[in-house]
CHARMM-style PDB file with segment names, atoms N, HN, CA, C and O in Angstrom:
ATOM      1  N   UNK     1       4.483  16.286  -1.234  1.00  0.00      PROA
ATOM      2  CA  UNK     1       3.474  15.577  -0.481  1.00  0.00      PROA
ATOM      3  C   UNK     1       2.830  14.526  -1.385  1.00  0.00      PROA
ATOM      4  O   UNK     1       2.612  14.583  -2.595  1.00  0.00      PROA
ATOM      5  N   UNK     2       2.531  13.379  -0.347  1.00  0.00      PROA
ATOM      6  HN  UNK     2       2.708  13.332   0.636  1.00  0.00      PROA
ATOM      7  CA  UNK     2       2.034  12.158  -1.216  1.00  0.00      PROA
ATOM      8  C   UNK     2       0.726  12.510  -1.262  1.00  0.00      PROA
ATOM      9  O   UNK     2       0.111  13.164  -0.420  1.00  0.00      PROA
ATOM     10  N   UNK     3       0.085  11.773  -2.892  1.00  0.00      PROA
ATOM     11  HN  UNK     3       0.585  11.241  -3.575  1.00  0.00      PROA
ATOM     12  CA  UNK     3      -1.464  12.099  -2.767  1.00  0.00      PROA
ATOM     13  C   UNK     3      -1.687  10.986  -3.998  1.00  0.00      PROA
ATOM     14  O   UNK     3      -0.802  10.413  -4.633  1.00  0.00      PROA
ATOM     15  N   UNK     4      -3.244  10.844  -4.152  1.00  0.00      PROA
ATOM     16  HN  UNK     4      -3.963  11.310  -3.636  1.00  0.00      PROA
ATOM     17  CA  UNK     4      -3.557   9.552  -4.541  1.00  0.00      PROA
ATOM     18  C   UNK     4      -2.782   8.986  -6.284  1.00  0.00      PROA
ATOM     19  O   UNK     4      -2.438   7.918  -6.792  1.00  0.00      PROA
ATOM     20  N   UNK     5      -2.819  10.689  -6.749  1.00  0.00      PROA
ATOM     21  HN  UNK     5      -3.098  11.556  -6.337  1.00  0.00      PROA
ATOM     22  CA  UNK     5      -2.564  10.246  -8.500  1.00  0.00      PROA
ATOM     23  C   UNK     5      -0.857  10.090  -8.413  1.00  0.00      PROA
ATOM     24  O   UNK     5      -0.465   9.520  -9.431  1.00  0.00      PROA
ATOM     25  N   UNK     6       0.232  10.427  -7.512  1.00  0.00      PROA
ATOM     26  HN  UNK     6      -0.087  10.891  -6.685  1.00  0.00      PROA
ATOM     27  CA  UNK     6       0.894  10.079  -7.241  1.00  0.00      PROA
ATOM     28  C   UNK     6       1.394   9.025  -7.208  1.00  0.00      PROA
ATOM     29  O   UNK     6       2.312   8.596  -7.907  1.00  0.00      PROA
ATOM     30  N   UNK     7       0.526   8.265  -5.955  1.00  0.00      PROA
ATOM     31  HN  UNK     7      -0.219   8.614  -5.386  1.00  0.00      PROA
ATOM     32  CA  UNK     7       0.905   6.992  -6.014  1.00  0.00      PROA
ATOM     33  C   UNK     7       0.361   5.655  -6.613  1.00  0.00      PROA
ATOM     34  O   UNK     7       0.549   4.489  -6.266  1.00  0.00      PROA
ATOM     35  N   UNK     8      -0.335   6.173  -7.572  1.00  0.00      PROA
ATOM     36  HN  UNK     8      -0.487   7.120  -7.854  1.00  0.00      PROA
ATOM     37  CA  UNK     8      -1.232   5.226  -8.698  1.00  0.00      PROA
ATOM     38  C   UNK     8       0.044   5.729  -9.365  1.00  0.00      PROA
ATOM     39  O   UNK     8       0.171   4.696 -10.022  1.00  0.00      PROA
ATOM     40  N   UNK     9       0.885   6.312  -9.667  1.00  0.00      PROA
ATOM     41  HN  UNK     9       0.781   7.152  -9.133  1.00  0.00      PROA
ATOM     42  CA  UNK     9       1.738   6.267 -10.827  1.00  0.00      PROA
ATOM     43  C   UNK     9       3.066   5.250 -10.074  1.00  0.00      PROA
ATOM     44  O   UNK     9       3.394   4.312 -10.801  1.00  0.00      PROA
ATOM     45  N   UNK    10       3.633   5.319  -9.080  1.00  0.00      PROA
ATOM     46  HN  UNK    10       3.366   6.081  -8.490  1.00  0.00      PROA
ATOM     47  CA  UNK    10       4.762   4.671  -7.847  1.00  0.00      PROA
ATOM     48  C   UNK    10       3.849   3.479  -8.105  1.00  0.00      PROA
ATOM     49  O   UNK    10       4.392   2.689  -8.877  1.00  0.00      PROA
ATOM     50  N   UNK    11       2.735   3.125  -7.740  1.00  0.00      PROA
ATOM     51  HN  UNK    11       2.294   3.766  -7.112  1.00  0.00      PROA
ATOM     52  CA  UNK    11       2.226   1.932  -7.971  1.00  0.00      PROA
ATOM     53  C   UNK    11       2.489   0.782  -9.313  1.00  0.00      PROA
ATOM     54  O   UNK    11       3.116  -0.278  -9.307  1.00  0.00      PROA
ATOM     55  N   UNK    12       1.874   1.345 -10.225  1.00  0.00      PROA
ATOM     56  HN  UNK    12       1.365   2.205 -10.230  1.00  0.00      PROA
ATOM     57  CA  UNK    12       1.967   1.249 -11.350  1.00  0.00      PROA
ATOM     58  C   UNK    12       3.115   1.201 -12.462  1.00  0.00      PROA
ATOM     59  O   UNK    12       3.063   0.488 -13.464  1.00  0.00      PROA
ATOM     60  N   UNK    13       4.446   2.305 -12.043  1.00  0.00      PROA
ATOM     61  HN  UNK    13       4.489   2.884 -11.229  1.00  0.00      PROA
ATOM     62  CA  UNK    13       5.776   2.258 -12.816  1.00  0.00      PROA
ATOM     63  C   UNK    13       6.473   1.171 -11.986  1.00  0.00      PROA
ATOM     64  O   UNK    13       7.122   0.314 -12.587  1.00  0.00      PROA
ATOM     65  N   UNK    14       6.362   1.138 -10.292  1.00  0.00      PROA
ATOM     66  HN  UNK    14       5.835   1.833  -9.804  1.00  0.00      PROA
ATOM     67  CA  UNK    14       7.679   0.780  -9.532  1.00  0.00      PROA
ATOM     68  C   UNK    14       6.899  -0.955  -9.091  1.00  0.00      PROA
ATOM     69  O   UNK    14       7.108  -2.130  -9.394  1.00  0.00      PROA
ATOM     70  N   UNK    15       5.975  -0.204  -8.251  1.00  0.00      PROA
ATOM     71  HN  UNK    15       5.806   0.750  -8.005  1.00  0.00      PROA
ATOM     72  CA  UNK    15       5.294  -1.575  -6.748  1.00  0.00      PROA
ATOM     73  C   UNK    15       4.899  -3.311  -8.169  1.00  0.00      PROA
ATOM     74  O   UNK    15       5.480  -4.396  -8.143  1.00  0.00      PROA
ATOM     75  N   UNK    16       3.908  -2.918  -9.042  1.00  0.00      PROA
ATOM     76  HN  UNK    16       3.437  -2.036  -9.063  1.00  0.00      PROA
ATOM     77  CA  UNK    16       3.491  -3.670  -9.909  1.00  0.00      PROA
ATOM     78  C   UNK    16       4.523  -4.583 -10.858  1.00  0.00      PROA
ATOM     79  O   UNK    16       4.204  -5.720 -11.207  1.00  0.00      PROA
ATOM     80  N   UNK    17       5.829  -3.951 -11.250  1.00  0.00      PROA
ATOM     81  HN  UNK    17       6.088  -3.028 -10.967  1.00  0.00      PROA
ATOM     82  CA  UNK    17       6.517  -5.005 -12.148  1.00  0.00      PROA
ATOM     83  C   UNK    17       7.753  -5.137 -11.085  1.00  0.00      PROA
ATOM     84  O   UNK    17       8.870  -5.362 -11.551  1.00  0.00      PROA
ATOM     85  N   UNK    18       7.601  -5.015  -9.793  1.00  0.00      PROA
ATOM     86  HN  UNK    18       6.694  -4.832  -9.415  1.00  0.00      PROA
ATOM     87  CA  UNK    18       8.530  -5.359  -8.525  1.00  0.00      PROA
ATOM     88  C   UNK    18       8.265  -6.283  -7.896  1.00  0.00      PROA
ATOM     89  O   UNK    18       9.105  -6.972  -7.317  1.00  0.00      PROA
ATOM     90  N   UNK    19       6.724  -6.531  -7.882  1.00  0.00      PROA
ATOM     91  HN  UNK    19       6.042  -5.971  -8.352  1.00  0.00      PROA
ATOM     92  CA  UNK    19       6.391  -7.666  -7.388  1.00  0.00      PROA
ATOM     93  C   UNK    19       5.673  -8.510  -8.069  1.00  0.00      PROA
ATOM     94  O   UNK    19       4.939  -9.320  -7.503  1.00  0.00      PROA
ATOM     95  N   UNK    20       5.775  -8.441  -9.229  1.00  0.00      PROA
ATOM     96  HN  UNK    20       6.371  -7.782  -9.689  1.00  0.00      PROA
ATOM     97  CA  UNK    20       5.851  -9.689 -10.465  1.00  0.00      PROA
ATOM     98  C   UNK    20       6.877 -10.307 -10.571  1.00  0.00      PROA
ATOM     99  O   UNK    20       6.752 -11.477 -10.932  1.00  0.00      PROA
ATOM    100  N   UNK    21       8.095  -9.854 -10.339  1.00  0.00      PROA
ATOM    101  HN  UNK    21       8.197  -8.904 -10.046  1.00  0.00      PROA
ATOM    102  CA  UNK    21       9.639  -9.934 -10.754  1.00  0.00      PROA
ATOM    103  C   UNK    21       9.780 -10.838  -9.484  1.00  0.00      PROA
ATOM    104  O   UNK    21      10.247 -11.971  -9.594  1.00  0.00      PROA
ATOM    105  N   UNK    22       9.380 -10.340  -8.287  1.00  0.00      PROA
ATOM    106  HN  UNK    22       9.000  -9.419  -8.197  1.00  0.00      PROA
ATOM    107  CA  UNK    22       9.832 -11.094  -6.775  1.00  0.00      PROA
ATOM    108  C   UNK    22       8.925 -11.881  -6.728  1.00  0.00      PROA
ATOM    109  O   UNK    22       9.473 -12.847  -6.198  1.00  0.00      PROA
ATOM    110  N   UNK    23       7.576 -12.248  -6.970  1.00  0.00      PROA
ATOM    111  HN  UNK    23       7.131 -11.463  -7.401  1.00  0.00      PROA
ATOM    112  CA  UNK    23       6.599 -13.128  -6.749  1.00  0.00      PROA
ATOM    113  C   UNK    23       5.889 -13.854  -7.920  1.00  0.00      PROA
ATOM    114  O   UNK    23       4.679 -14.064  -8.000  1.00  0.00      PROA
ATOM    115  N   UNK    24       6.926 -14.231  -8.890  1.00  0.00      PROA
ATOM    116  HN  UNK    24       7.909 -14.060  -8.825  1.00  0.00      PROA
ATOM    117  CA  UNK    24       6.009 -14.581 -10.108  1.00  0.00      PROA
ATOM    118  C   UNK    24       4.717 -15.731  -9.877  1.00  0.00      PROA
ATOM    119  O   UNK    24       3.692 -15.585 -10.543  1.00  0.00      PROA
ATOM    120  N   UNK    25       4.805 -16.585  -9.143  1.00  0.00      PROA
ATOM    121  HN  UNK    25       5.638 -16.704  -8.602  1.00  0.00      PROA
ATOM    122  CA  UNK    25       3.619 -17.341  -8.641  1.00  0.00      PROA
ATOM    123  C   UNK    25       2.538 -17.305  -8.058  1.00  0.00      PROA
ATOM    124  O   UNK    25       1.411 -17.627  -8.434  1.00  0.00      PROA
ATOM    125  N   UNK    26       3.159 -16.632  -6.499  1.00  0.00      PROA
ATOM    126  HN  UNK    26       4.074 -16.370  -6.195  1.00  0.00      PROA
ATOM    127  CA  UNK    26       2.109 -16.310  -5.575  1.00  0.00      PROA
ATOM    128  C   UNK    26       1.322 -15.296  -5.604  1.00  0.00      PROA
ATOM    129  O   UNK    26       0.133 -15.234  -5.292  1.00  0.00      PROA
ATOM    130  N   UNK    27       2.362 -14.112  -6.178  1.00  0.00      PROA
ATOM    131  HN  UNK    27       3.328 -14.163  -6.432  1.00  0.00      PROA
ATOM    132  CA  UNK    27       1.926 -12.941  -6.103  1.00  0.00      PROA
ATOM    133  C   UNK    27       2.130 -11.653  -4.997  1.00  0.00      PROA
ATOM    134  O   UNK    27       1.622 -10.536  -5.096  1.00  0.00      PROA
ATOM    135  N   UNK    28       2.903 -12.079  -4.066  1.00  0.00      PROA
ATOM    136  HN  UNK    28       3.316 -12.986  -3.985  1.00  0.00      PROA
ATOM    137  CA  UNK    28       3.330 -12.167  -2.896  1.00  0.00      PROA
ATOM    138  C   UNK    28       1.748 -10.638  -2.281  1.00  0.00      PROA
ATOM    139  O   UNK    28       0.747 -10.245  -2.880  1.00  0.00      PROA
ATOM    140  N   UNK    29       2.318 -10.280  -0.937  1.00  0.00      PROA
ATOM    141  HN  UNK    29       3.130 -10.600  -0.450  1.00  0.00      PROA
ATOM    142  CA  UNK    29       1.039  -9.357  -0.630  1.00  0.00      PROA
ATOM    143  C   UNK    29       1.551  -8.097   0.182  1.00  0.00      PROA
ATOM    144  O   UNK    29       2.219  -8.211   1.210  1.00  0.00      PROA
ATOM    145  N   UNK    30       1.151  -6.803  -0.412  1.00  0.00      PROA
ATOM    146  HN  UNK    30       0.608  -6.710  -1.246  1.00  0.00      PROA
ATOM    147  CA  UNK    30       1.734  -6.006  -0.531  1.00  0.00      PROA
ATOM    148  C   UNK    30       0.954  -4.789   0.810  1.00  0.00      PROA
ATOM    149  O   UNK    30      -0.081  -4.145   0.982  1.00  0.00      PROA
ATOM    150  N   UNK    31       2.229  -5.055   1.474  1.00  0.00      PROA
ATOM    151  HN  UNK    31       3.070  -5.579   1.334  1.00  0.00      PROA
ATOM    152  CA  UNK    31       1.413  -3.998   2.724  1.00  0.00      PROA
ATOM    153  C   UNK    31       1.848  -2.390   3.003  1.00  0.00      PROA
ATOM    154  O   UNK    31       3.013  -1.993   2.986  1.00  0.00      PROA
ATOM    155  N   UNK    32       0.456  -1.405   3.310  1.00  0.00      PROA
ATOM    156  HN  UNK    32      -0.491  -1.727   3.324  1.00  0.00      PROA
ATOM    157  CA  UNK    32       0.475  -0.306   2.879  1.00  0.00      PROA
ATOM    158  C   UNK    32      -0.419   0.470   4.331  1.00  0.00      PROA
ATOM    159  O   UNK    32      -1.126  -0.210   5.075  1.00  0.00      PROA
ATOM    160  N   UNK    33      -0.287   1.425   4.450  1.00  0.00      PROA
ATOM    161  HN  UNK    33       0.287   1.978   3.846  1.00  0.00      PROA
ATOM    162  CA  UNK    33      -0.655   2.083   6.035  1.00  0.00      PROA
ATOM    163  C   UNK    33      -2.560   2.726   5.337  1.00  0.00      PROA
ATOM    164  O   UNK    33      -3.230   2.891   4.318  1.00  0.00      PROA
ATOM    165  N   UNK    34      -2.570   2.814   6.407  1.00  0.00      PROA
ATOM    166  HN  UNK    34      -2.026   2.680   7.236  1.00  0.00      PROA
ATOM    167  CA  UNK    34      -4.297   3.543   6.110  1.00  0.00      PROA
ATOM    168  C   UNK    34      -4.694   5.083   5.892  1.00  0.00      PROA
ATOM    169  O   UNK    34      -5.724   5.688   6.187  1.00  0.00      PROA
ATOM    170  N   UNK    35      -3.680   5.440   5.359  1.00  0.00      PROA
ATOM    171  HN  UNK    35      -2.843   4.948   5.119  1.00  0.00      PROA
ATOM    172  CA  UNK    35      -3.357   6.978   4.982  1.00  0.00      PROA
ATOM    173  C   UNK    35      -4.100   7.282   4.111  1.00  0.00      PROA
ATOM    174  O   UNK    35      -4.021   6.568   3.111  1.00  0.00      PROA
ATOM    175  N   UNK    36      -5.282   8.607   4.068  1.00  0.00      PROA
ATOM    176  HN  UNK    36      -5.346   9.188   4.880  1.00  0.00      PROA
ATOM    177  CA  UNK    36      -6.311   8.793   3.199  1.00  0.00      PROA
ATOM    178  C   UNK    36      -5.487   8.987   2.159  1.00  0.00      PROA
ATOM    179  O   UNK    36      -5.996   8.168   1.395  1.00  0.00      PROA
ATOM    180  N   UNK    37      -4.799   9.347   1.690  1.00  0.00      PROA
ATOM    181  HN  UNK    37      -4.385  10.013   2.311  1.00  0.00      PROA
ATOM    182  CA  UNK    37      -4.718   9.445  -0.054  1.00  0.00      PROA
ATOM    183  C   UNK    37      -3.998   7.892  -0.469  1.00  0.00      PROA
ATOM    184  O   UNK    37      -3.687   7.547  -1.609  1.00  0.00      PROA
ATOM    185  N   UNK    38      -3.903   7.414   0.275  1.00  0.00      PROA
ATOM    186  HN  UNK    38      -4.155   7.694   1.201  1.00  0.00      PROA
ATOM    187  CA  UNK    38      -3.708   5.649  -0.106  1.00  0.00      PROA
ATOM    188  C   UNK    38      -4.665   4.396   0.010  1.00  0.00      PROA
ATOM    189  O   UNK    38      -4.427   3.258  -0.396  1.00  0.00      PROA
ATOM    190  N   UNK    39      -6.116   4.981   0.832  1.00  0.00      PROA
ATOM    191  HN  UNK    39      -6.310   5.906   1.162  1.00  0.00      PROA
ATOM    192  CA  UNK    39      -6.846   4.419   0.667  1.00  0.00      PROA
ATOM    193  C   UNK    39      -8.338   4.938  -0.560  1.00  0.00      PROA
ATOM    194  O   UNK    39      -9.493   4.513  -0.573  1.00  0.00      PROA
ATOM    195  N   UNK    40      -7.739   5.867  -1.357  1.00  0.00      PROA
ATOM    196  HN  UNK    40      -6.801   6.212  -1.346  1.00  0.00      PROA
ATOM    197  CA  UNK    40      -8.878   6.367  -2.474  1.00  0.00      PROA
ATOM    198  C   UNK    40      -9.195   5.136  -3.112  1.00  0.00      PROA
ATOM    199  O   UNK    40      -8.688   4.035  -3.329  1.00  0.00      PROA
ATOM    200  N   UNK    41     -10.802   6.116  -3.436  1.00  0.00      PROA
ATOM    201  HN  UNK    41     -11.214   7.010  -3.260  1.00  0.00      PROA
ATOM    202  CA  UNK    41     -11.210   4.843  -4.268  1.00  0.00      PROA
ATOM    203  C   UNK    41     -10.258   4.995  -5.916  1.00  0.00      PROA
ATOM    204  O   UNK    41     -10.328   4.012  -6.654  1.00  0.00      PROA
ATOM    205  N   UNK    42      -9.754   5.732  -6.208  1.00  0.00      PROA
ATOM    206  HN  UNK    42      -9.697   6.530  -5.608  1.00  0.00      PROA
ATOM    207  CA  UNK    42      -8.628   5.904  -7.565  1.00  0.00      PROA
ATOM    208  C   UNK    42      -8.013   4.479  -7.050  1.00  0.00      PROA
ATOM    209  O   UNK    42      -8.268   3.434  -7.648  1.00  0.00      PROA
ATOM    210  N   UNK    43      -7.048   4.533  -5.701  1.00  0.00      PROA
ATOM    211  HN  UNK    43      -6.841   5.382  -5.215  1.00  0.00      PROA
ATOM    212  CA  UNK    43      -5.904   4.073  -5.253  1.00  0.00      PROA
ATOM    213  C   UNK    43      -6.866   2.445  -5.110  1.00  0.00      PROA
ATOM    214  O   UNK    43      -6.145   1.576  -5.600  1.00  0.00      PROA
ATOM    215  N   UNK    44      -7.994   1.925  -4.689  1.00  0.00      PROA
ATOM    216  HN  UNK    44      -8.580   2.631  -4.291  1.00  0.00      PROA
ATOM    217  CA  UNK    44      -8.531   0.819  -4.809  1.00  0.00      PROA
ATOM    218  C   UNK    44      -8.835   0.108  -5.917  1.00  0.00      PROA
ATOM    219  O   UNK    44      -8.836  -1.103  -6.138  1.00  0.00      PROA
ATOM    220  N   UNK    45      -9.073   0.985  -6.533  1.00  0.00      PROA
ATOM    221  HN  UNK    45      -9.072   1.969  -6.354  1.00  0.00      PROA
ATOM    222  CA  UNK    45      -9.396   0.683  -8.344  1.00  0.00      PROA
ATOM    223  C   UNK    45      -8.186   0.111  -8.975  1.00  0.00      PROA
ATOM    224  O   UNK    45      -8.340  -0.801  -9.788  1.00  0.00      PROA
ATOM    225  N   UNK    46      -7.074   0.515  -8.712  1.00  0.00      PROA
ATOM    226  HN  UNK    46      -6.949   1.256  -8.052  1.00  0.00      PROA
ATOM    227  CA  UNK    46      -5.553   0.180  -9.151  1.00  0.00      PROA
ATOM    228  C   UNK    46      -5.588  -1.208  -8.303  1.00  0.00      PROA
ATOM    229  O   UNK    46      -5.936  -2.248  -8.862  1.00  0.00      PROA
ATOM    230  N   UNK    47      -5.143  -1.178  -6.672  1.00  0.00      PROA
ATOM    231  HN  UNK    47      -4.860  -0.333  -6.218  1.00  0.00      PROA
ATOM    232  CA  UNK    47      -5.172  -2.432  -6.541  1.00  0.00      PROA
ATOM    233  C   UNK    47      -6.006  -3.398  -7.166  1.00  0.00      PROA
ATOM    234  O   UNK    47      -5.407  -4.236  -7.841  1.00  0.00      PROA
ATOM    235  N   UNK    48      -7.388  -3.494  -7.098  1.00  0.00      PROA
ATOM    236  HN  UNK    48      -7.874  -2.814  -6.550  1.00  0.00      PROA
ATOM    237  CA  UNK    48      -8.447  -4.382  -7.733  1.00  0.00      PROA
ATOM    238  C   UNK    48      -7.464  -4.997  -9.300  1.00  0.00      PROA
ATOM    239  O   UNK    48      -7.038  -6.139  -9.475  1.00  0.00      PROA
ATOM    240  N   UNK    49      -7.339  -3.836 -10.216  1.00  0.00      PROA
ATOM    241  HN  UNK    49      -7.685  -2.908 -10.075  1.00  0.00      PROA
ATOM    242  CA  UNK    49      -7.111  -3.926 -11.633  1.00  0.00      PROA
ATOM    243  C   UNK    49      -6.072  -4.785 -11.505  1.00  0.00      PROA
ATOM    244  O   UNK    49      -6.306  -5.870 -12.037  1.00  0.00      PROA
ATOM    245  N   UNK    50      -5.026  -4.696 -11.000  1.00  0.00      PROA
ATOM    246  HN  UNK    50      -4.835  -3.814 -10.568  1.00  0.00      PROA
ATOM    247  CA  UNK    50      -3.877  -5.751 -11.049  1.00  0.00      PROA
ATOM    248  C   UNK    50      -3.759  -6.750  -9.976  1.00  0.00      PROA
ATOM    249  O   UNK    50      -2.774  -7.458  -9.766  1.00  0.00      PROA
ATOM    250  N   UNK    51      -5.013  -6.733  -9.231  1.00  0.00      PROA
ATOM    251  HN  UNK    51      -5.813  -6.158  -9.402  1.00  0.00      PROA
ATOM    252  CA  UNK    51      -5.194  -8.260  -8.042  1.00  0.00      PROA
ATOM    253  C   UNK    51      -4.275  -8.607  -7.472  1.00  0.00      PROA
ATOM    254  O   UNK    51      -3.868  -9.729  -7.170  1.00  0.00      PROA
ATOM    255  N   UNK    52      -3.597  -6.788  -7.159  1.00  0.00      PROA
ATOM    256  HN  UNK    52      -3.928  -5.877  -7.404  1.00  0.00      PROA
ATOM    257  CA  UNK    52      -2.736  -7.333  -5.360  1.00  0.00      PROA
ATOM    258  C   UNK    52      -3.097  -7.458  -4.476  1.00  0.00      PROA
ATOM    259  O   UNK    52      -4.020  -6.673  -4.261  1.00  0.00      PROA
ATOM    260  N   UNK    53      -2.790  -8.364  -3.353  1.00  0.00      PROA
ATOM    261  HN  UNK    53      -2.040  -9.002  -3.528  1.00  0.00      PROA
ATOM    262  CA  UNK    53      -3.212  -8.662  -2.272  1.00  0.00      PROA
ATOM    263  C   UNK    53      -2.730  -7.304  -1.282  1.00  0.00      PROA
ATOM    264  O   UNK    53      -1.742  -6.618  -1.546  1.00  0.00      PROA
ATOM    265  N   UNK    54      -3.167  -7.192  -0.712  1.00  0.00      PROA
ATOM    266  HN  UNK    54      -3.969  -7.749  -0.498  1.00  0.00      PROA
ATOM    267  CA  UNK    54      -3.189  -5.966   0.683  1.00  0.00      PROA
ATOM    268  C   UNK    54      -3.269  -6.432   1.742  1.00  0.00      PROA
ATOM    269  O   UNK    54      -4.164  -7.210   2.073  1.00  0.00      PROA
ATOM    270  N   UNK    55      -1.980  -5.890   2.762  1.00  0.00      PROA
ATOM    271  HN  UNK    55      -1.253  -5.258   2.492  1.00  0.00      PROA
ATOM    272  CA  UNK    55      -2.299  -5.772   3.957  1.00  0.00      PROA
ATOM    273  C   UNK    55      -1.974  -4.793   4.667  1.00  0.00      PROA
ATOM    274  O   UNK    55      -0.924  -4.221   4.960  1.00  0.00      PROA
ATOM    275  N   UNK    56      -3.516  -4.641   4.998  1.00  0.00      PROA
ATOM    276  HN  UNK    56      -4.369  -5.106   4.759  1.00  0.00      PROA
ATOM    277  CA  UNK    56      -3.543  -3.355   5.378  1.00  0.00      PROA
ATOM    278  C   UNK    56      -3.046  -2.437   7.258  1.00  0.00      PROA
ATOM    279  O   UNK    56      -3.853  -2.502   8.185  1.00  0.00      PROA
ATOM    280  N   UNK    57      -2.227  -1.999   7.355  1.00  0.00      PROA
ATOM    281  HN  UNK    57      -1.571  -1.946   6.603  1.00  0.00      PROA
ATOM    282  CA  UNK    57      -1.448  -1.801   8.340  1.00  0.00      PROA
ATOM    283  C   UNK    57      -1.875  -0.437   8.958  1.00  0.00      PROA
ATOM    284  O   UNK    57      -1.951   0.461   8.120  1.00  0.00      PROA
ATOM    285  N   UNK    58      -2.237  -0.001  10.531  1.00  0.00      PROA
ATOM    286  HN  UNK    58      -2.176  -0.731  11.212  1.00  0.00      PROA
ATOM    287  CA  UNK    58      -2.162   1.439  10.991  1.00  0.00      PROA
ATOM    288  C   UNK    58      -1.392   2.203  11.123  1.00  0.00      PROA
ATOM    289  O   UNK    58      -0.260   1.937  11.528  1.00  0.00      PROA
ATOM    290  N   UNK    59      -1.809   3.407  10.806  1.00  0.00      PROA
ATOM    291  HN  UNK    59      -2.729   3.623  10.477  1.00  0.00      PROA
ATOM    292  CA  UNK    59      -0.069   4.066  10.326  1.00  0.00      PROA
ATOM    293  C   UNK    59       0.357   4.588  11.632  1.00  0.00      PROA
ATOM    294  O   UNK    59      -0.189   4.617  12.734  1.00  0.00      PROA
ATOM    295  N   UNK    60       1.730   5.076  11.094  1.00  0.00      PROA
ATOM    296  HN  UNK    60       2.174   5.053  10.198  1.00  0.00      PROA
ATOM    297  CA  UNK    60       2.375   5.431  12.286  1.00  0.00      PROA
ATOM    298  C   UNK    60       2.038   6.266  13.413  1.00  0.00      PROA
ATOM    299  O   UNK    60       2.799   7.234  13.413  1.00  0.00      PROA
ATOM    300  N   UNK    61       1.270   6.301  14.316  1.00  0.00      PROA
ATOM    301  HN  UNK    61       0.652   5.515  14.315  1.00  0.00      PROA
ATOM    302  CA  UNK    61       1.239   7.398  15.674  1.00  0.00      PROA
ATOM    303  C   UNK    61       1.045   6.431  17.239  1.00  0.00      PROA
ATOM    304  O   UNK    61       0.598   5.370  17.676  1.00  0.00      PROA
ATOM    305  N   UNK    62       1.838   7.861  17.697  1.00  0.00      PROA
ATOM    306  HN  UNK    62       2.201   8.723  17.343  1.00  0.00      PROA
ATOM    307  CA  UNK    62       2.256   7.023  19.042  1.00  0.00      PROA
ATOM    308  C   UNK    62       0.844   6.862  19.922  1.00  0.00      PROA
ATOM    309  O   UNK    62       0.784   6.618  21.127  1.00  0.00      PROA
ATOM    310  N   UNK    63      -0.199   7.047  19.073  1.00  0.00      PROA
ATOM    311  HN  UNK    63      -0.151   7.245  18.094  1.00  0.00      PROA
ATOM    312  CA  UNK    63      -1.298   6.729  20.317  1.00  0.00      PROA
ATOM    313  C   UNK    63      -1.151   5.368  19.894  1.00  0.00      PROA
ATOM    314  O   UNK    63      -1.656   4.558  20.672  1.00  0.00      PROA
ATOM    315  N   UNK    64      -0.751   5.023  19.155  1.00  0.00      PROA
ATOM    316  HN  UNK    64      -0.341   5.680  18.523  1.00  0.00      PROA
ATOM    317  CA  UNK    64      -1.350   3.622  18.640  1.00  0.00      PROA
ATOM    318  C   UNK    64       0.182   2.317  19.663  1.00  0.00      PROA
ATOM    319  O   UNK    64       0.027   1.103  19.799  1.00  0.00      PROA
ATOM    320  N   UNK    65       1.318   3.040  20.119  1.00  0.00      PROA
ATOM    321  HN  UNK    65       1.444   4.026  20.008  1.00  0.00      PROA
ATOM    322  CA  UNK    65       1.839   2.218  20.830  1.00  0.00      PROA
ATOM    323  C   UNK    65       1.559   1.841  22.160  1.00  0.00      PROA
ATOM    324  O   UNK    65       1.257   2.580  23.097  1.00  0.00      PROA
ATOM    325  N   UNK    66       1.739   0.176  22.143  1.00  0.00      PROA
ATOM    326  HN  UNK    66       1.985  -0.425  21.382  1.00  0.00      PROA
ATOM    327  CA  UNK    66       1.373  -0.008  23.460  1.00  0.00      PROA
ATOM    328  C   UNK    66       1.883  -0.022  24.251  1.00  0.00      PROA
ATOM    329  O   UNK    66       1.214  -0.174  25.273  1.00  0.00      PROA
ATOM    330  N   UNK    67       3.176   0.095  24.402  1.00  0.00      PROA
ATOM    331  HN  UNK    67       3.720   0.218  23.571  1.00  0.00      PROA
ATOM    332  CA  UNK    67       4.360   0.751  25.514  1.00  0.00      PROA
ATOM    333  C   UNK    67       3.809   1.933  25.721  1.00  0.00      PROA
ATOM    334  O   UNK    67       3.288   2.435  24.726  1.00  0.00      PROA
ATOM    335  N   UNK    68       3.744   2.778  27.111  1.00  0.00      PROA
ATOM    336  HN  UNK    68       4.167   2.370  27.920  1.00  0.00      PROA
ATOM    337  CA  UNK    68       4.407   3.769  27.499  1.00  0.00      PROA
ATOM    338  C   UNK    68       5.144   4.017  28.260  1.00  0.00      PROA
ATOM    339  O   UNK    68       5.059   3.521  29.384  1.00  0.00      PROA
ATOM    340  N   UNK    69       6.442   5.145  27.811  1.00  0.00      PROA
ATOM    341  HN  UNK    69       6.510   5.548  26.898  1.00  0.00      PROA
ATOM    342  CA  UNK    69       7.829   4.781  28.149  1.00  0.00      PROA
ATOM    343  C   UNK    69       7.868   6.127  29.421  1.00  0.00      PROA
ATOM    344  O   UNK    69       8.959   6.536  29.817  1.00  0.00      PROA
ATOM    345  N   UNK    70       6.566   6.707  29.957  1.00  0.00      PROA
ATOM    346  HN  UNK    70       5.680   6.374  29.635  1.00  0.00      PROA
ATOM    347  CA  UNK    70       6.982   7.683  30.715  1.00  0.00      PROA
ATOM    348  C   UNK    70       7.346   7.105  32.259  1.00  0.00      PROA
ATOM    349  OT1 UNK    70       7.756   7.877  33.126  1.00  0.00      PROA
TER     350      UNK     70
END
């Protein structure tokens, strides 16, 4: 199971010199669901420190589609 010190490390080993490598200019902007152990303040502190851009996306559940297929 994912949880915040987790993905401050996935952040930090993988997301951070992945999108230096793909965006050396812009910086490109890195979008992530609103899942409590991804929105900690640990997990904000990391974004802030290395000034990725976020966009921030609702995560997956079907209340949230606007089709219904019944």
């Amino acid at each position: 199971m994912m949880n915040s010190d987790k993905y401050v490390d996935v952040i930090e080993r993988k997301v951070i010199p992945d999108m230096r490598r793909a965006f050396p200019v812009s910086g490109g902007i890195f979008q992530r669901d609103l899942a409590q152990c991804l929105s900690s303040k640990k997990v904000k502190t990391v974004f802030r420190k290395y000034k990725l851009n976020m966009l921030d996306w609702p995560g997956n559940s079907p209340n949230l589609n606007p089709i219904d297929h019944s």
